[in-house]
C-alpha positions as CSV (number, residue, x, y, z in Angstrom):
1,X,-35.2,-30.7,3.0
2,X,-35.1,-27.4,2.1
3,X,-32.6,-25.7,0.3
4,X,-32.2,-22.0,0.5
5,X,-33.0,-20.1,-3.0
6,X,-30.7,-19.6,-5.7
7,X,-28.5,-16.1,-5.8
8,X,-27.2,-14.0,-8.8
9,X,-24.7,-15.8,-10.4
10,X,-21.7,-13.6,-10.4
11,X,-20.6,-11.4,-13.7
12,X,-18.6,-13.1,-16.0
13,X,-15.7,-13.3,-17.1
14,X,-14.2,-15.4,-14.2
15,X,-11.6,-17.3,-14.9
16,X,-12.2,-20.2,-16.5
17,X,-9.3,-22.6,-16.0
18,X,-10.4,-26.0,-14.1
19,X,-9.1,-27.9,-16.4
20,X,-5.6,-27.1,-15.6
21,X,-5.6,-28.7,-12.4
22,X,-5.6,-32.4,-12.3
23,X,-7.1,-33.3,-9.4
24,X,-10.8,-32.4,-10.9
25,X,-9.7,-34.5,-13.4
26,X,-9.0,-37.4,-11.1
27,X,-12.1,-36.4,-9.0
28,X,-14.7,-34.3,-10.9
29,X,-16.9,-34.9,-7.3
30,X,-14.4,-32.7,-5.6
31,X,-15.5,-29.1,-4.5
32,X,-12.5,-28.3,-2.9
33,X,-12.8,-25.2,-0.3
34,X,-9.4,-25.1,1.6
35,X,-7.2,-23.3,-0.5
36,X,-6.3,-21.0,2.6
37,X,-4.6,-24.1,3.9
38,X,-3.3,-25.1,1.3
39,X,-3.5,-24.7,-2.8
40,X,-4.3,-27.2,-5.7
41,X,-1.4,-27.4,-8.3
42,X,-1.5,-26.3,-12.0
43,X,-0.4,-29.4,-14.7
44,X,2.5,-26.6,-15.3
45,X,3.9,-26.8,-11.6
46,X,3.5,-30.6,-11.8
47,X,5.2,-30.9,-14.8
48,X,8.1,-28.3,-14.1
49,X,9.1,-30.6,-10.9
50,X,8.9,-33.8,-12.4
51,X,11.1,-32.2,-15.6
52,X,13.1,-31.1,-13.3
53,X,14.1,-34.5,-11.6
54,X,13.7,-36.6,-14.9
55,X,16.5,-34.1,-16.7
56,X,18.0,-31.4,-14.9
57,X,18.6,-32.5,-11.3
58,X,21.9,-31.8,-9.4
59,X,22.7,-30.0,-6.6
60,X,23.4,-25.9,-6.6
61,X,25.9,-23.5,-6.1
62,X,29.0,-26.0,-5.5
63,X,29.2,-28.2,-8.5
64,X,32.2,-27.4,-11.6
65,X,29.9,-29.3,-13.9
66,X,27.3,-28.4,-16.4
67,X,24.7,-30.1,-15.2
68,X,24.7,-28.7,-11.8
69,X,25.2,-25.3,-12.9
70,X,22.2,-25.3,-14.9
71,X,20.7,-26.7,-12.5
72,X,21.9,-23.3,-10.6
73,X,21.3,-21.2,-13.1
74,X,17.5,-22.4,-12.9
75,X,17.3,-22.3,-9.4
76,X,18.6,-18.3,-9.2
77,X,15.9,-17.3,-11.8
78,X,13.3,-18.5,-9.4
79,X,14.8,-15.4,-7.2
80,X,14.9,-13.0,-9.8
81,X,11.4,-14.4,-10.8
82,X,9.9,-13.8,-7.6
83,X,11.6,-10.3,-6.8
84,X,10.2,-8.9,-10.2
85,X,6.7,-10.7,-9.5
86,X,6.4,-9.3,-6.1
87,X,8.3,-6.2,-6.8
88,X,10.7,-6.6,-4.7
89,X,13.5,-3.7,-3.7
90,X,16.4,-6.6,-4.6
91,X,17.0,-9.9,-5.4
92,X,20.2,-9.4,-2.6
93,X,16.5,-9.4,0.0
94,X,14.8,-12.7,-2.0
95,X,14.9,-15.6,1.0
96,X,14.3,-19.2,0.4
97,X,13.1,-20.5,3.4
98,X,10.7,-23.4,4.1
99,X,7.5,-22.0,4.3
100,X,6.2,-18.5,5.9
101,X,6.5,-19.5,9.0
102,X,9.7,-20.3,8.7
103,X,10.8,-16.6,7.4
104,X,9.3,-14.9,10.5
105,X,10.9,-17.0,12.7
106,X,14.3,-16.0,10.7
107,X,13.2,-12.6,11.3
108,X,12.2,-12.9,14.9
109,X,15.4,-15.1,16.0
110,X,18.4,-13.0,13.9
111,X,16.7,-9.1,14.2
112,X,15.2,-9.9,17.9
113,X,18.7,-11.3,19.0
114,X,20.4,-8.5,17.9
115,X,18.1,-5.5,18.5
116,X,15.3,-6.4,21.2
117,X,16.6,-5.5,24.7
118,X,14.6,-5.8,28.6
119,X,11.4,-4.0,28.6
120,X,11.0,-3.5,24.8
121,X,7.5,-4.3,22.9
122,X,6.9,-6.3,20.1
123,X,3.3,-5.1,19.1
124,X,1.3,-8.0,17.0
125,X,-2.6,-8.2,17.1
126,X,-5.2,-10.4,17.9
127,X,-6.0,-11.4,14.5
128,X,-2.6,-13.2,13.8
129,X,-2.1,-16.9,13.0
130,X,0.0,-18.6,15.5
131,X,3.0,-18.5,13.0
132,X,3.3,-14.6,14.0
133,X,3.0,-15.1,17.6
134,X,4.5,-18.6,19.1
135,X,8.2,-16.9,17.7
136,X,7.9,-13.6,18.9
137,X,7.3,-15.5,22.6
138,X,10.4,-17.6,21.9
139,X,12.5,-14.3,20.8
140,X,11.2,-11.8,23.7
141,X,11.2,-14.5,26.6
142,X,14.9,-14.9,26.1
143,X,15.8,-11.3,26.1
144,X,13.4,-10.0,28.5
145,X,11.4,-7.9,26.5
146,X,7.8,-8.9,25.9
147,X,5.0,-9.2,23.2
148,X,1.3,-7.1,23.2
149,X,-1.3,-7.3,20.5
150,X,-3.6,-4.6,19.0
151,X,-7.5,-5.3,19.5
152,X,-9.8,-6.6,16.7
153,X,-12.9,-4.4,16.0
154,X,-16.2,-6.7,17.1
155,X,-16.2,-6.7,12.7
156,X,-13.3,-8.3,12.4
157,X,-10.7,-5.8,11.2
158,X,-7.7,-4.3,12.8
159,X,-8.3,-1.4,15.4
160,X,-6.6,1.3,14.0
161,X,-7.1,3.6,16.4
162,X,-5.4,0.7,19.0
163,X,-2.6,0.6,16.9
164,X,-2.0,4.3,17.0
165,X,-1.9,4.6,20.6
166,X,-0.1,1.5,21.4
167,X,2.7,2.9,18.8
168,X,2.2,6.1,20.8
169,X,2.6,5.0,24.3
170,X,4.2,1.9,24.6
171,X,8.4,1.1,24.2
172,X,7.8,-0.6,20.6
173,X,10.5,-2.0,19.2
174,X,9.2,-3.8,16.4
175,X,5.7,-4.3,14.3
176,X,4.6,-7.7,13.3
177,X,1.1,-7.9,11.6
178,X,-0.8,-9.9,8.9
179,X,-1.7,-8.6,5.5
180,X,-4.4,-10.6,5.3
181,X,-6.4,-12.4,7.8
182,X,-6.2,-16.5,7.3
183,X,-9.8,-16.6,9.5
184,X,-11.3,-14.0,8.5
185,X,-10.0,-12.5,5.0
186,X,-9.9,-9.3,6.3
187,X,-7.6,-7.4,4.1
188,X,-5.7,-5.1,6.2
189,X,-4.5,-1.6,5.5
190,X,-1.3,-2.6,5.1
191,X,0.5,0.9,3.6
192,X,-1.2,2.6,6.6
193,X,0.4,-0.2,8.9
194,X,3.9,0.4,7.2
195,X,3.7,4.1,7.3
196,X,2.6,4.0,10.9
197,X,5.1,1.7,11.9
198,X,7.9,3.9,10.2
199,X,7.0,7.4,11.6
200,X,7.6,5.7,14.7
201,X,10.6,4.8,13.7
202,X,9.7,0.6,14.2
203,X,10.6,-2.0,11.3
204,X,7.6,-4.0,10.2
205,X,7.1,-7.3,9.2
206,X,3.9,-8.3,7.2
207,X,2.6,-12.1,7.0
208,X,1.3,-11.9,3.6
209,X,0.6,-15.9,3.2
210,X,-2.9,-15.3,2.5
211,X,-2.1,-11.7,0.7
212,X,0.4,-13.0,-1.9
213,X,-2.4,-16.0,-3.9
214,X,-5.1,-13.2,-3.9
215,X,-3.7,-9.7,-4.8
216,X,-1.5,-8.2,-6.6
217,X,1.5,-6.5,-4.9
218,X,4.7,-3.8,-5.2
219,X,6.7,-4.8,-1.9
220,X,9.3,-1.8,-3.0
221,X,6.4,1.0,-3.1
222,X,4.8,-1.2,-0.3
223,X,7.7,-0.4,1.8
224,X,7.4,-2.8,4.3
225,X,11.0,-4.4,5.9
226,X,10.1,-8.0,6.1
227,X,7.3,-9.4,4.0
228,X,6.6,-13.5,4.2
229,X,5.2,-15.8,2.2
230,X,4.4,-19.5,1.3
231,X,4.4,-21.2,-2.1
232,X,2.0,-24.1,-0.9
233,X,-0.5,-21.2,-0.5
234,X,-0.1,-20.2,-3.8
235,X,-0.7,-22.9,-6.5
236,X,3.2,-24.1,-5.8
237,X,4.8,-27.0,-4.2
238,X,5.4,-27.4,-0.2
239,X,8.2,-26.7,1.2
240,X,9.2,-23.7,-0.3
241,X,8.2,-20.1,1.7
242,X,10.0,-16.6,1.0
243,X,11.5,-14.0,3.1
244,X,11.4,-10.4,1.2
245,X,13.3,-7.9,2.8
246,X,14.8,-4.5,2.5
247,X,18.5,-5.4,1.7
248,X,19.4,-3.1,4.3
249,X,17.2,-4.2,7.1
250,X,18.8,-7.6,7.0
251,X,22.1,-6.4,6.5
252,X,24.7,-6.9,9.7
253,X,21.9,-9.6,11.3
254,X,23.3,-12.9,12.7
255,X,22.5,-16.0,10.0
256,X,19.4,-18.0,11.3
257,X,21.2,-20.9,10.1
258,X,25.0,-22.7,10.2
259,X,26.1,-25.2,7.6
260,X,27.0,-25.6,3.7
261,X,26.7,-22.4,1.4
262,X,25.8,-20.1,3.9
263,X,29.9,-19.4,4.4
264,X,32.8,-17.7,3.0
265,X,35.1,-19.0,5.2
266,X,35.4,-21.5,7.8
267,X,38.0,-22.4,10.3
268,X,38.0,-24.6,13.5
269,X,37.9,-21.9,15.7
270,X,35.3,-19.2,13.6
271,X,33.4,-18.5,10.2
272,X,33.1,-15.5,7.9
273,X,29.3,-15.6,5.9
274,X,28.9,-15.3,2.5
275,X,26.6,-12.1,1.4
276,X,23.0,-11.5,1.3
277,X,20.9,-13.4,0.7
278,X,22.8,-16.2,0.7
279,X,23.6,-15.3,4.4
280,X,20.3,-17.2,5.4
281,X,20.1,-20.4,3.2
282,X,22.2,-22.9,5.0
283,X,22.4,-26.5,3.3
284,X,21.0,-28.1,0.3
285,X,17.6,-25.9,-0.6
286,X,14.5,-27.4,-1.9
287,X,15.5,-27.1,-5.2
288,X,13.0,-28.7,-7.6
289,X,10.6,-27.3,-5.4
290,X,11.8,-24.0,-5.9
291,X,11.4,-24.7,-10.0
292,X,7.8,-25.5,-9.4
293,X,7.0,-22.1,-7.1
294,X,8.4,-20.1,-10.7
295,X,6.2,-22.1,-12.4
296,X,3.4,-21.3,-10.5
297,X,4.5,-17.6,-10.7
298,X,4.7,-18.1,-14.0
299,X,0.7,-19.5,-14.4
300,X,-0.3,-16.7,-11.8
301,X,1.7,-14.5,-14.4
302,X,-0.4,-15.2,-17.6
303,X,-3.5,-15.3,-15.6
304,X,-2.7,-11.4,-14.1
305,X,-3.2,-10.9,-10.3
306,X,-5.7,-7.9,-11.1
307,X,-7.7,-11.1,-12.6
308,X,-7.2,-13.6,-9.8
309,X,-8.2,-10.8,-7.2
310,X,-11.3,-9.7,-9.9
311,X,-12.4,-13.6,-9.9
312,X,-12.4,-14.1,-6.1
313,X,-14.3,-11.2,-5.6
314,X,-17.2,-12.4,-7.9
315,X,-16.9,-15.2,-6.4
316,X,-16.8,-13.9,-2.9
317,X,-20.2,-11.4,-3.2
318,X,-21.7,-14.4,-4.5
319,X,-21.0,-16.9,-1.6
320,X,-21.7,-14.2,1.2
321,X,-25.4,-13.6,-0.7
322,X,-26.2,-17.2,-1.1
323,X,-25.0,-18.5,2.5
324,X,-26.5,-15.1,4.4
325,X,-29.8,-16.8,2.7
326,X,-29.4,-19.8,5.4
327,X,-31.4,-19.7,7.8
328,X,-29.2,-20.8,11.3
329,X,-26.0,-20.2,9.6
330,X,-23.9,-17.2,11.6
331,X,-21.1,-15.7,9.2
332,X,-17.9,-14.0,10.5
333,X,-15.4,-11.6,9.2
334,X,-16.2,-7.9,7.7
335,X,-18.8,-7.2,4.6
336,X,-16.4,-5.6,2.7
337,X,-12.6,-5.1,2.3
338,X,-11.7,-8.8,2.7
339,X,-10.5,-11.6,0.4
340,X,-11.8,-15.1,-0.8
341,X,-12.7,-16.5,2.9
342,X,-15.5,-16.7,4.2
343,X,-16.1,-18.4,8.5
344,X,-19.2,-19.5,9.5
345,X,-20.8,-21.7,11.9
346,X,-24.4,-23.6,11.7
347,X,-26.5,-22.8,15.1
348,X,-26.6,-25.6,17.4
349,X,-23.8,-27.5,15.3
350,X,-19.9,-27.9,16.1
351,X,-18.0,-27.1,13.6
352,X,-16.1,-29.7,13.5
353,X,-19.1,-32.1,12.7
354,X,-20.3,-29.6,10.0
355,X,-17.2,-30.4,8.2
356,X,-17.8,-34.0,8.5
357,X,-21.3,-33.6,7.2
358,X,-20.3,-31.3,3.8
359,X,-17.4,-34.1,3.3
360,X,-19.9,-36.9,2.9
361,X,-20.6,-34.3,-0.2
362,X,-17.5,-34.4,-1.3
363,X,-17.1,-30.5,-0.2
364,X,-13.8,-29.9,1.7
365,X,-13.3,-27.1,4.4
366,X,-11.6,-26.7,7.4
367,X,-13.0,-26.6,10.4
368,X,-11.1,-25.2,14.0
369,X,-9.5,-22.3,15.3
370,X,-7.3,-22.0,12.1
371,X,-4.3,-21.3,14.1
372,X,-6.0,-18.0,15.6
373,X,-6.8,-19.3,18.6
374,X,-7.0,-15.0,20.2
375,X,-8.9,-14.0,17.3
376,X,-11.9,-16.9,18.4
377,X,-11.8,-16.0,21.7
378,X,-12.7,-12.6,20.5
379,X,-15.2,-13.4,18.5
380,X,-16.6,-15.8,21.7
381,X,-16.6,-18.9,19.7
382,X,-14.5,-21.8,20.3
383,X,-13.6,-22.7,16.4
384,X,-15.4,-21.9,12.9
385,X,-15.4,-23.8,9.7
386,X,-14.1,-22.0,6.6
387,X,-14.3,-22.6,3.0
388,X,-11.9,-20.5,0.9
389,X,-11.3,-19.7,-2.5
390,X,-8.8,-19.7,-5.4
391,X,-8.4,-19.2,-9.0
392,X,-10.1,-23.2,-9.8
393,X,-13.3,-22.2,-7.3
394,X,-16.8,-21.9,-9.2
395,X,-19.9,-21.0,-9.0
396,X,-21.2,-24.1,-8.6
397,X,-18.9,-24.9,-5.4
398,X,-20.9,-22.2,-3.9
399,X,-23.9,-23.3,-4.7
400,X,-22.7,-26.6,-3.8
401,X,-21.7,-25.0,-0.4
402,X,-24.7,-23.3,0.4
403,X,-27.4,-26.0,-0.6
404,X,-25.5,-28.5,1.9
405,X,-25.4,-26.1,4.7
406,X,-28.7,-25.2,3.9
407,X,-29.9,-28.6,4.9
408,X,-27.5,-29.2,7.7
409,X,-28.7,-26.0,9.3
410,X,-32.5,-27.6,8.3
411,X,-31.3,-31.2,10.2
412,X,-29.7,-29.6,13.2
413,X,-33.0,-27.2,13.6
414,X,-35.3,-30.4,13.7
415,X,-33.1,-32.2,16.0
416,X,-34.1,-32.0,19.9
């Protein structure tokens, strides 16, 4: 079959580091395309977590002996770690949650209980993976207020001018948007959103779980009140998400939480809470977990964001000339502004089964409606697959990429 014709290789230098990563190792078949889902581990964040457990482990915060307060002592850098890599206002606003999804439901259920009264708006957008939606229904069904979403432009990016006026006209009580898109990669105006959002006089939380592995960031000149994260997404371990907040916007907010080392005092009949952030972290944490995230901030470190962003881009120009050279392949998503994701579907194909095809050749995507399900419906599609991109993608997993769809598009084109 045919195979669509070669593209400019993108200019070096990308980053060159593969070999870090065991499972290529393991599997040097593998071109792995998911990293939007979910990120490959460094050899350093393997190694940090299994050091951890071999010679360090004990529980935090509560023990009088020296192993478990090294074991604390290890655990709290992570959180000064991560408020200097993310620039951070304070370490007192540095949340360990589970996962991102987990921090804006924190957000949604302690703010939204306390502030969101009958008739108020939550203003999201149609671009948002279901992780900043399904809590915002939970949070404004119970108190009577209600949830409306800014339009996507038919390219794929936020409608600014929707945005305005809905801030203009409608009761808003609170901003909840997505840095980046997970379906699209559209990278959003995110200091426009914030300042928007404020001379309204509305707090804004940002989803940045596909912003954080892909640029770098300043959440302090940023500005933003909440600001969410996952470690998964970012070369780190599972089960491990941040909530970066303005000390002061979570200051006097309800814990999300009850239980162990979120107290200062218990009785039978009340509690007292100990201070931010602690507030929020009820019960044993993932701590070894919370080892490996700084050592994948660490590896992110030495690589410099500027360079991870810099590689993705080559990387991204490259894949959007070689598959827009496939005849029968439809692409989604903005041409510019946007990170290392790129949506697509083959005509006459689901996507579902072009996933299952490019598996048989070892290449891994996703394939669905990512957790977007209003962003497909405005687009008029039912699903999309995606491949997307991180600091171990290649050149040759594009080309990979594009000769496969190249004849899948070919095979479904011949088939009555």
């Amino acid at each position: 079959m045919t195979q669509p014709s070669a593209g400019v290789p993108p200019p070096a230098p990308l980053l060159e580091v593969r070999a870090d990563f065991p499972v290529f190792a393991h599997r040097p078949e593998l071109v792995f395309l998911d990293s939007a889902a979910s990120s490959q581990k460094p050899v350093a964040v393997i190694d940090a977590i299994a050091g951890f457990y071999a010679h360090d482990y004990a529980n935090i915060h509560r023990g009088a002996y020296g192993l478990s307060a090294r074991a604390t002592d290890r655990f709290e850098a992570v959180r000064d770690q991560a408020a200097q890599f993310f620039g951070a206002p304070s370490r007192d606003g540095v949340v360990f949650t589970r996962n991102a999804t987990e921090a804006i439901n924190l957000v949604a259920h302690s703010w939204g209980q306390v502030h969101l009264n009958p008739g108020d708006v939550v203003l999201v957008s149609e671009l948002e993976h279901h992780a900043n939606l399904v809590p915002w229904h939970l949070i404004t069904g119970g108190r009577g207020a209600r949830v409306e979403a800014v339009a996507m432009t038919p390219d794929g990016r936020l409608d600014l001018e929707d945005y305005k006026r809905k801030l203009r006209e409608l009761p808003v009580k609170f901003v909840a948007l997505q840095h980046v898109s997970n379906a699209l990669g559209t990278v959003h105006p995110a200091q426009q959103l914030v300042e928007l959002a404020h001379s309204h006089g509305v707090p804004i939380l940002l989803d940045g779980a596909q912003a954080a592995p892909h640029l770098p960031l300043n959440l302090t000149e940023l500005g933003a009140d909440f600001y969410v994260l996952s470690a998964h997404k970012m070369l780190g371990p599972s089960g491990v998400g941040l909530l970066l907040a303005r000390p002061e916007a979570l200051r006097g907010l309800p814990p999300y939480q009850g239980g162990g080392d979120m107290i200062r005092e218990v009785y039978p009949q009340r509690s007292t809470y100990a201070p931010l952030p602690h507030t929020f972290e009820a019960g044993t944490p993932a701590i070894a977990e919370v080892i490996g995230f700084g050592a994948a901030l660490d590896y992110l470190s030495g690589l410099g964001m500027a360079n991870v962003a810099a590689h993705e881009q080559a990387l991204l120009g490259y894949a959007l000339q070689r598959l827009g050279a496939v005849d029968g392949l439809q692409l989604y998503g903005p041409a510019s502004g946007r990170c290392g994701v790129v949506s697509f579907n083959v005509a006459g194909a689901h996507a579902h089964d072009v996933a299952g095809f490019l598996d048989e050749a070892n290449i891994c995507v996703r394939a669905g409606h990512h957790c977007a399900q209003p962003l497909m419906r405005a687009l008029g599609v039912a699903s999309t697959a995606r491949a997307s991109f991180s600091v171990y993608t290649t050149p040759a997993d594009v080309d990979a990429l594009a000769d496969a769809l190249g004849e899948i598009a070919q095979f479904f084109a011949e088939t009555p």
